[in-house]
Jmol script that loads the backbone (N, CA, C; Angstrom):
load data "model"
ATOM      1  N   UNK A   1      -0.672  23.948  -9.080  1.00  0.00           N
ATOM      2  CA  UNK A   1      -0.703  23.549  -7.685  1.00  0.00           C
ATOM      3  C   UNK A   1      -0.636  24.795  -6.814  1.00  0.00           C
ATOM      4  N   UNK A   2      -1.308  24.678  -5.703  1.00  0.00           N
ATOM      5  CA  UNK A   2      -1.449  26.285  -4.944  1.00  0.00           C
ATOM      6  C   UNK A   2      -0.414  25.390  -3.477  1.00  0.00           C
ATOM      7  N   UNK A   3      -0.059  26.618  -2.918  1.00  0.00           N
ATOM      8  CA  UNK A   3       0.222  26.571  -1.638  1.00  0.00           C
ATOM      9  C   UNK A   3      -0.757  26.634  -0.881  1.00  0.00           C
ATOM     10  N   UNK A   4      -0.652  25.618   0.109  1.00  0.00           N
ATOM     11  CA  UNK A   4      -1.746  25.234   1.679  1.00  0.00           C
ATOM     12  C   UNK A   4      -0.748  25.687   2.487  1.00  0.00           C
ATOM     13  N   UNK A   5      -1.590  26.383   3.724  1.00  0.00           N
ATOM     14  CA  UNK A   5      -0.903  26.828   4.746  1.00  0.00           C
ATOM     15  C   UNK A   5      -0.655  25.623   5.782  1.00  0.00           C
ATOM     16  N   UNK A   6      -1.380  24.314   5.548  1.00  0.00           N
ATOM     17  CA  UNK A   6      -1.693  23.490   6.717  1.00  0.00           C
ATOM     18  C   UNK A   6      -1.479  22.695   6.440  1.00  0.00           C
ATOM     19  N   UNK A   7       0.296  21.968   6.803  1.00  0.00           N
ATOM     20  CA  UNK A   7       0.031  20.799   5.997  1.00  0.00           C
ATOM     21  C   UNK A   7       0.109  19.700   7.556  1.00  0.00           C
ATOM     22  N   UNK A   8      -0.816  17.504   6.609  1.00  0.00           N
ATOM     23  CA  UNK A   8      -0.443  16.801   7.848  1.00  0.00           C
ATOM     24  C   UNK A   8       0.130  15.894   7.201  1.00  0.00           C
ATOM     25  N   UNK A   9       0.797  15.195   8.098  1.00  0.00           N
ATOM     26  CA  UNK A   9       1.404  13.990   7.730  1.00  0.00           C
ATOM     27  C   UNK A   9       0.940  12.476   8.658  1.00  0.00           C
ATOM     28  N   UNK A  10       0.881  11.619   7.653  1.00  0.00           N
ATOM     29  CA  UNK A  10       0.093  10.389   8.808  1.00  0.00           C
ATOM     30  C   UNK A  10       1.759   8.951   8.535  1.00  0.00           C
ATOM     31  N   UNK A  11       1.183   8.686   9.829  1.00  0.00           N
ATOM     32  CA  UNK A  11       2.067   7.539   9.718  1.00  0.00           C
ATOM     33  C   UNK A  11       1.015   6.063   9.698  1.00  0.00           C
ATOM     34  N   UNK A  12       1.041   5.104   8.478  1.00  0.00           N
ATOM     35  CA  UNK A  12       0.284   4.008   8.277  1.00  0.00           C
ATOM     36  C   UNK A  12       1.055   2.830   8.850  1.00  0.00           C
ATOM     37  N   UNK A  13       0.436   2.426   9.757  1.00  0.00           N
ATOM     38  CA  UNK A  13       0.900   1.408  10.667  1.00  0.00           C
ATOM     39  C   UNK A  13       0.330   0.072  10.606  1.00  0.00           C
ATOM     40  N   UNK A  14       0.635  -1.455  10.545  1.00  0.00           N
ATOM     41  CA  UNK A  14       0.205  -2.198  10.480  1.00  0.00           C
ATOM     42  C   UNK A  14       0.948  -3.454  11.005  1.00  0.00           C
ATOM     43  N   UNK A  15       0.555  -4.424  12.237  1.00  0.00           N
ATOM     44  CA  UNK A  15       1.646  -4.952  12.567  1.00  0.00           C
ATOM     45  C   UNK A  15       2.836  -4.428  12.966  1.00  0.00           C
ATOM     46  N   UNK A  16       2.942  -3.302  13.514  1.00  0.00           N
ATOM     47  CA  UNK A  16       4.161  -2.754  13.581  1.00  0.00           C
ATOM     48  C   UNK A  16       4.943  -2.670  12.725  1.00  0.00           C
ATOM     49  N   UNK A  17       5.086  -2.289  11.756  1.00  0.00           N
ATOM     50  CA  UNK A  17       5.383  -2.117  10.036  1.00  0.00           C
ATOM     51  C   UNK A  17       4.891  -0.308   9.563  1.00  0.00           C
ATOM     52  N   UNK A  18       6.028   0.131   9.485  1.00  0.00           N
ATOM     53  CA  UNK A  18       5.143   1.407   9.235  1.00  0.00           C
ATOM     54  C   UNK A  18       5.045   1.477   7.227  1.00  0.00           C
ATOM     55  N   UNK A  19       4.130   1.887   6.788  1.00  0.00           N
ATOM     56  CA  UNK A  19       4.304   1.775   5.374  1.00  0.00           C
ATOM     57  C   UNK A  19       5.110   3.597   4.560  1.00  0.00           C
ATOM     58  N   UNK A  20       6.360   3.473   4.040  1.00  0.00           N
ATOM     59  CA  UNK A  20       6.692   4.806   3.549  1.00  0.00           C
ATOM     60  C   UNK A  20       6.077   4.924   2.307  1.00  0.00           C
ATOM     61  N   UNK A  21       6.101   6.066   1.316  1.00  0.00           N
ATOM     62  CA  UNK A  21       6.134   6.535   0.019  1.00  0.00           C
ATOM     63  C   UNK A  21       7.101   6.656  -0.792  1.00  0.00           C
ATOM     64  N   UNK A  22       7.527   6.114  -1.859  1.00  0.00           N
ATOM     65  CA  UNK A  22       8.726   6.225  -2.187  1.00  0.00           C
ATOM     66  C   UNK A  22       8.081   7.530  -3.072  1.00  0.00           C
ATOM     67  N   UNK A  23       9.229   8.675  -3.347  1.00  0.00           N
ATOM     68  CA  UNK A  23       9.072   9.295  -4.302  1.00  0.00           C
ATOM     69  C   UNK A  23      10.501  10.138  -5.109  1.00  0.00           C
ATOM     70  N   UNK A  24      10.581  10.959  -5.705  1.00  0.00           N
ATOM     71  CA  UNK A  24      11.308  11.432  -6.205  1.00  0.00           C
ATOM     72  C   UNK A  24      11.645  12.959  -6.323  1.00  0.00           C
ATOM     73  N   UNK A  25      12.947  12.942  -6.182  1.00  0.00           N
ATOM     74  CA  UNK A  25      13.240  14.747  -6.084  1.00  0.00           C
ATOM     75  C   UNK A  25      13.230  15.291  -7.633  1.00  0.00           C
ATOM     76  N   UNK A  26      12.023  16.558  -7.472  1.00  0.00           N
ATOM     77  CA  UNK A  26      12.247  16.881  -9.086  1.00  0.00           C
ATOM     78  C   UNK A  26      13.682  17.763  -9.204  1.00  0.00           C
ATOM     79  N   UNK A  27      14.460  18.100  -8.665  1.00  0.00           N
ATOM     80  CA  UNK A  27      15.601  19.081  -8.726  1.00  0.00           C
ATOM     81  C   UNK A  27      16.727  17.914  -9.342  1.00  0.00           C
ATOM     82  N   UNK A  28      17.040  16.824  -8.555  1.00  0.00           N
ATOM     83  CA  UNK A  28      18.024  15.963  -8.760  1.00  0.00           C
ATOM     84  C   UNK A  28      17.536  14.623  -8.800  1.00  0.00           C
ATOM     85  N   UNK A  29      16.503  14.214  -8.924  1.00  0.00           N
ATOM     86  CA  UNK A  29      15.878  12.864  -9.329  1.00  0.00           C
ATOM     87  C   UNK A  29      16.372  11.755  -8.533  1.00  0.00           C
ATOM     88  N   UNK A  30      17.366  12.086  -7.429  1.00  0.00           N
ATOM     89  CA  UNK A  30      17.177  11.061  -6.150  1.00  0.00           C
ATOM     90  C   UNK A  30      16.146  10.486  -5.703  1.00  0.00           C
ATOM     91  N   UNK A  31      16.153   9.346  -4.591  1.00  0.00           N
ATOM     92  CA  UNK A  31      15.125   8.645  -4.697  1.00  0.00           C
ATOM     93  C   UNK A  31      14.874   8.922  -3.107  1.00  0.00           C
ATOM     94  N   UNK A  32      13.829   8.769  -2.284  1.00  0.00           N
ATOM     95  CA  UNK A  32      13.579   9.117  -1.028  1.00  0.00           C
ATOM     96  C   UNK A  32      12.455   8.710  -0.632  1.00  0.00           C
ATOM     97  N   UNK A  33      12.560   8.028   0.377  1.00  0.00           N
ATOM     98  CA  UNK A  33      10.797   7.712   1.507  1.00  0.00           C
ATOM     99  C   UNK A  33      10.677   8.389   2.297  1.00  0.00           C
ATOM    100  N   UNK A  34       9.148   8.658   2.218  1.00  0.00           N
ATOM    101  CA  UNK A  34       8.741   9.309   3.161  1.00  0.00           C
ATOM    102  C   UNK A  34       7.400   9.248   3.817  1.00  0.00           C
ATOM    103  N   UNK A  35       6.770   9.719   4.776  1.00  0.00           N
ATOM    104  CA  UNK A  35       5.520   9.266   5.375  1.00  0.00           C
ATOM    105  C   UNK A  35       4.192  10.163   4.525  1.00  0.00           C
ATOM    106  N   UNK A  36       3.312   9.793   4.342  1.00  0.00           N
ATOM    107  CA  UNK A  36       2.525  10.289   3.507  1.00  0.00           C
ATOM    108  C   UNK A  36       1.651  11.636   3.982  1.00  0.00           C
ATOM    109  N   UNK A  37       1.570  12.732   3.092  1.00  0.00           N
ATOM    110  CA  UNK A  37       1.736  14.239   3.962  1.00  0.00           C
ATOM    111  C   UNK A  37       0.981  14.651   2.725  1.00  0.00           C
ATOM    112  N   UNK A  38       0.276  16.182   3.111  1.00  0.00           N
ATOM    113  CA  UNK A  38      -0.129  17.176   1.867  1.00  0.00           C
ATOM    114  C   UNK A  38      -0.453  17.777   2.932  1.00  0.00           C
ATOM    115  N   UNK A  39      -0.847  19.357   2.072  1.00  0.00           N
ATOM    116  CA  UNK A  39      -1.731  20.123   2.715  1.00  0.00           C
ATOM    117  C   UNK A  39      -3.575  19.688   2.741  1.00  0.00           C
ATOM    118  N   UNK A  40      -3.559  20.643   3.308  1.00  0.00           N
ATOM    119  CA  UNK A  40      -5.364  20.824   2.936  1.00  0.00           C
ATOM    120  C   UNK A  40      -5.964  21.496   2.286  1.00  0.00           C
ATOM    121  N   UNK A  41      -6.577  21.263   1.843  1.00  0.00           N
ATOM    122  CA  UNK A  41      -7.811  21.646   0.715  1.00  0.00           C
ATOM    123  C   UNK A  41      -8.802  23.068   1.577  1.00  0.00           C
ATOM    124  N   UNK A  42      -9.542  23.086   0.880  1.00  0.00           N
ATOM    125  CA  UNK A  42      -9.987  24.549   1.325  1.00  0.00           C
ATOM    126  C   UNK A  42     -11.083  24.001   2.143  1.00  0.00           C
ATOM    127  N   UNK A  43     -11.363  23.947   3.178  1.00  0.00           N
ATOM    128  CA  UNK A  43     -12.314  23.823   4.138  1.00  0.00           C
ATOM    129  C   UNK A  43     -11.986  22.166   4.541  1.00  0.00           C
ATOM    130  N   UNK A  44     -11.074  21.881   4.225  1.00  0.00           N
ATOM    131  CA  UNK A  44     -10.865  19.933   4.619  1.00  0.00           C
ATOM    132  C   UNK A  44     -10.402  19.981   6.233  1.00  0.00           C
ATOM    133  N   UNK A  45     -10.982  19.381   6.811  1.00  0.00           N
ATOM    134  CA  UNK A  45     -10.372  18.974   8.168  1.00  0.00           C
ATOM    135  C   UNK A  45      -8.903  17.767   8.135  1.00  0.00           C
ATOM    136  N   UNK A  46      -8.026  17.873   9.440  1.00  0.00           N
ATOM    137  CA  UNK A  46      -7.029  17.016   9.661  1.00  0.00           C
ATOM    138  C   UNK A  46      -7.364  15.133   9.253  1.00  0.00           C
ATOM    139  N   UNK A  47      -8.339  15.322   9.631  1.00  0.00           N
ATOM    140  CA  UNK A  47      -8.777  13.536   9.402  1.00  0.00           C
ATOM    141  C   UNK A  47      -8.920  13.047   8.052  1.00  0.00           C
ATOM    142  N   UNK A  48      -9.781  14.434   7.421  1.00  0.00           N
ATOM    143  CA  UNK A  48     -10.411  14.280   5.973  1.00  0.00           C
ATOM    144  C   UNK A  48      -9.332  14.019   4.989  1.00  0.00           C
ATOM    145  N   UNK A  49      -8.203  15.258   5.456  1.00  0.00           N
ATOM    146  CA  UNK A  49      -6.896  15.309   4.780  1.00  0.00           C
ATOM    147  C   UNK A  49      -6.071  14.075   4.712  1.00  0.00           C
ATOM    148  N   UNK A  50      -6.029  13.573   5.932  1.00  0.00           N
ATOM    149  CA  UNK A  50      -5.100  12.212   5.813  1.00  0.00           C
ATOM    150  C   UNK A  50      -5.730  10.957   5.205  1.00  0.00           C
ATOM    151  N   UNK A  51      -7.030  11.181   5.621  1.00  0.00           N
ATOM    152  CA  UNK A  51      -7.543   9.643   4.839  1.00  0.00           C
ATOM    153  C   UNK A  51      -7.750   9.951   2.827  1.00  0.00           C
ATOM    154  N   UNK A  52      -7.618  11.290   2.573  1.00  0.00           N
ATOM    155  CA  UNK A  52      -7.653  11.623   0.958  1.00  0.00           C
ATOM    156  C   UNK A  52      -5.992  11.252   0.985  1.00  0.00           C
ATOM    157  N   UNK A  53      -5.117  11.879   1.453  1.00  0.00           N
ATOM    158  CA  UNK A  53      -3.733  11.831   1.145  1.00  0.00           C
ATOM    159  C   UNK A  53      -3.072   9.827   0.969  1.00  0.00           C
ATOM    160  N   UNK A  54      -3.649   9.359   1.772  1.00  0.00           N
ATOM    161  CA  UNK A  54      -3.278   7.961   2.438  1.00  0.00           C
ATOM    162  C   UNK A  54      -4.045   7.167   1.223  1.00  0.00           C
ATOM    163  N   UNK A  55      -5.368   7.515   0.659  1.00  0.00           N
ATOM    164  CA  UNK A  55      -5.867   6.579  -0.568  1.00  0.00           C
ATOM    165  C   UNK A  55      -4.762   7.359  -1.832  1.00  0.00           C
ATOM    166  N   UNK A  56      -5.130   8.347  -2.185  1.00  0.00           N
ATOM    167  CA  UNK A  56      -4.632   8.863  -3.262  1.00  0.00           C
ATOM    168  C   UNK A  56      -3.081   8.494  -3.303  1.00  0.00           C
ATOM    169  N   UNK A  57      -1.779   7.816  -2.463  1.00  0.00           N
ATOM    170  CA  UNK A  57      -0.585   7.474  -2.161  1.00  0.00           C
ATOM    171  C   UNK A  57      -0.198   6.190  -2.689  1.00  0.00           C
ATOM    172  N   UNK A  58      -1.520   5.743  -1.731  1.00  0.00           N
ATOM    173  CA  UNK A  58      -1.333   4.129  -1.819  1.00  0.00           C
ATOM    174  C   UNK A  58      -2.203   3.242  -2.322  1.00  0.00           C
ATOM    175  N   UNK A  59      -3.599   3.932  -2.341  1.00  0.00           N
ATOM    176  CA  UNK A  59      -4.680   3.009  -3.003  1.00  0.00           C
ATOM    177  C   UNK A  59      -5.679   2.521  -2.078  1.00  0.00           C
ATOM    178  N   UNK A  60      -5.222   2.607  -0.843  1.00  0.00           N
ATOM    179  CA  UNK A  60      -5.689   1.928   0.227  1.00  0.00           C
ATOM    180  C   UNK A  60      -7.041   2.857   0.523  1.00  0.00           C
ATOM    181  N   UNK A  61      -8.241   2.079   0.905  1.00  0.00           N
ATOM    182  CA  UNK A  61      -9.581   2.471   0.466  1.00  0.00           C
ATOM    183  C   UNK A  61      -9.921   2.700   2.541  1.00  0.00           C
ATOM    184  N   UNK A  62      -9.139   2.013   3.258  1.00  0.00           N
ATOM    185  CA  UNK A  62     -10.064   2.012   4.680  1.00  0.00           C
ATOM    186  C   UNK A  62      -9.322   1.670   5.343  1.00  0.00           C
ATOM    187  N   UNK A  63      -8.994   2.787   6.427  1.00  0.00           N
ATOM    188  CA  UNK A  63      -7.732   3.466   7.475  1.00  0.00           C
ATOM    189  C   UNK A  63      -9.021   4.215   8.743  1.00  0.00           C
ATOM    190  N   UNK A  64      -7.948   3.712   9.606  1.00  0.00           N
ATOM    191  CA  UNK A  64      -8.387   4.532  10.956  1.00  0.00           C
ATOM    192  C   UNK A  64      -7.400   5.576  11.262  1.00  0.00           C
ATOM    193  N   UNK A  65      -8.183   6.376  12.034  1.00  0.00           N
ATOM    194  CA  UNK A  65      -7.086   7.320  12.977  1.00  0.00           C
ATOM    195  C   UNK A  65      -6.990   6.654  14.300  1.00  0.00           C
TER     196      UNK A  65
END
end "model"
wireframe off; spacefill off
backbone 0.3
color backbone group
């Protein structure tokens, strides 16, 4: 895994319902939500980034900004 200088984070909204990520700390294996985030890829724009981050999370195929 490389370091991105740019990272975004989207918040998935529906009904007023925001949807988190559950995931896990690799240090202490606590459990934690959070809004779905990465960096970018090498030439990816802000939009491109969130709608790859937001399928690859959740599965979900078709999101607006």
């Amino acid at each position: 895994m490389t370091l991105r200088d740019i990272r975004d984070q989207s918040a998935i909204v529906h009904d007023y319902h925001i949807l988190p990520v559950r995931v896990y700390d690799r240090n202490d294996g606590r459990q934690r939500w959070i809004l779905p985030c990465s960096g970018r890829e090498a030439g990816e724009g802000a939009a491109t980034c969130l709608h790859r981050e937001a399928r690859e999370e959740t599965g979900l195929e078709s999101c607006r900004l």
